[in-house]
C-alpha positions in Angstrom: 57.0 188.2 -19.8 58.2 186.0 -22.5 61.1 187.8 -23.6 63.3 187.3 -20.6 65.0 184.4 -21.7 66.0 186.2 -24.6 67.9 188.4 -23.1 69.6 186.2 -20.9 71.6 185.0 -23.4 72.2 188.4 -25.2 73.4 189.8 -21.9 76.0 187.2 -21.3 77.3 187.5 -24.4 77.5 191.0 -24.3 79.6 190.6 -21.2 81.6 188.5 -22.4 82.3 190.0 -25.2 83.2 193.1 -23.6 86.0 191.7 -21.5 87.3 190.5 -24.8 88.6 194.4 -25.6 90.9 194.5 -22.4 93.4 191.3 -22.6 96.4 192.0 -23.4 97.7 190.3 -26.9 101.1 189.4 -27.3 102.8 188.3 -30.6 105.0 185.3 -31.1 108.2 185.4 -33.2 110.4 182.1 -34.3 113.9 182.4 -34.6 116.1 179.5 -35.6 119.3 178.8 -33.8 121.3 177.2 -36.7 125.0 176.0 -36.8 126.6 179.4 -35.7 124.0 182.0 -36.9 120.5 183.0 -36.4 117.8 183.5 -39.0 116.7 185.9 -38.8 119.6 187.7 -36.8 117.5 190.8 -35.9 113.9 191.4 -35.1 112.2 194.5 -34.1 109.1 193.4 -31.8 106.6 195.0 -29.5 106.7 195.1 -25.5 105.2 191.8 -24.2 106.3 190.0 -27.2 107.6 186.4 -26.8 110.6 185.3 -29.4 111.0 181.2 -29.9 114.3 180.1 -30.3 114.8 176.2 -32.0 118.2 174.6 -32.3 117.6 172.9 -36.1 121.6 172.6 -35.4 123.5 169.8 -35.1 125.3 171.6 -32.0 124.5 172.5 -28.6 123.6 176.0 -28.7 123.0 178.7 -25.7 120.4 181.4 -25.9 121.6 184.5 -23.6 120.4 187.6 -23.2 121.8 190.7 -22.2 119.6 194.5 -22.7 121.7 197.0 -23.5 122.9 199.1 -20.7 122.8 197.0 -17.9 125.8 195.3 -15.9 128.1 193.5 -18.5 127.5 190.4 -16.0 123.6 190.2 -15.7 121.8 188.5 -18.5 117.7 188.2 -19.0 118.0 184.6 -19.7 120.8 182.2 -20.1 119.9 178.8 -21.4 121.1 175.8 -23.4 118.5 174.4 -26.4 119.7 170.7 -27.6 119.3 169.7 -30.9 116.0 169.5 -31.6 114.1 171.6 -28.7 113.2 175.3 -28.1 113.2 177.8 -26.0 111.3 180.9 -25.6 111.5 184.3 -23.6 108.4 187.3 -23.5 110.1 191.0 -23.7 108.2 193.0 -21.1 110.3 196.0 -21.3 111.5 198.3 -24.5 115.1 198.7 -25.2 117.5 196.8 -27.3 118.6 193.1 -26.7 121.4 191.2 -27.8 121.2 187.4 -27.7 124.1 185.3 -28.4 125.4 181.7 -28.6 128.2 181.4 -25.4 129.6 178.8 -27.3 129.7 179.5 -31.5 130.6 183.1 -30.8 132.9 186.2 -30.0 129.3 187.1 -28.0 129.8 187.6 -24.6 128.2 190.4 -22.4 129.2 193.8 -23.8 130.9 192.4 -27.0 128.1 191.3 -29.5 130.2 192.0 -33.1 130.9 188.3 -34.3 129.6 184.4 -35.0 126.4 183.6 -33.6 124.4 186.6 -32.2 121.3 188.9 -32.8 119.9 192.1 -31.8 116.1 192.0 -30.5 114.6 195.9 -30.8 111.8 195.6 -28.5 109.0 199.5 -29.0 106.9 200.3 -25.9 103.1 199.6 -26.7 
């Protein structure tokens, strides 16, 4: 039967195509980590998310993150970006973030009102 090698093709496609439908998707957001502030300074994002931070600052800048309602003293991610370079962190659970410069503001764990911080509202899918 001539048709076979037809549907050779077509059927691998097919399967391919069909395992396509089940990976996950994850967004990407930029945030840039000027001279004491962020822009933007709040985001609201989607579980399994990933935010980019990029000091286009003259300064040294830290990127911490603590979620709301855990220990004052645990973070998700504490890290210094140089000017010039980037960091990035994926949200895998919902809740609300704050992430703050240790250095060019009144940020610290539990205390998120002044200088260089941002809140990250992250929805269940």
């Amino acid at each position: 039967m001539r048709l076979t090698p037809i549907f050779v093709p077509i059927l691998f496609v097919t399967v391919v195509l069909s395992g396509c439908s089940t990976q996950t998707v994850t967004g990407s957001e930029k945030v840039k980590a000027q001279d004491n502030q962020f822009s933007p300074n709040s985001l609201s994002i989607v579980e399994n998310d990933k935010v980019e931070w990029t000091n286009d600052g003259q300064n040294l800048h830290s990127i911490t993150i603590h979620k709301v309602g855990d220990p004052v003293t645990t973070t998700k991610k504490d890290t210094d970006i140089a000017k010039g370079t980037s960091t990035d962190f994926a949200f895998t659970e919902d809740g609300t973030f704050h992430v703050y410069c240790k250095y060019h503001s009144g940020g610290s764990a539990g205390n998120f009102d002044n200088g260089m911080v941002m809140t990250i509202t992250v929805k269940a899918k």
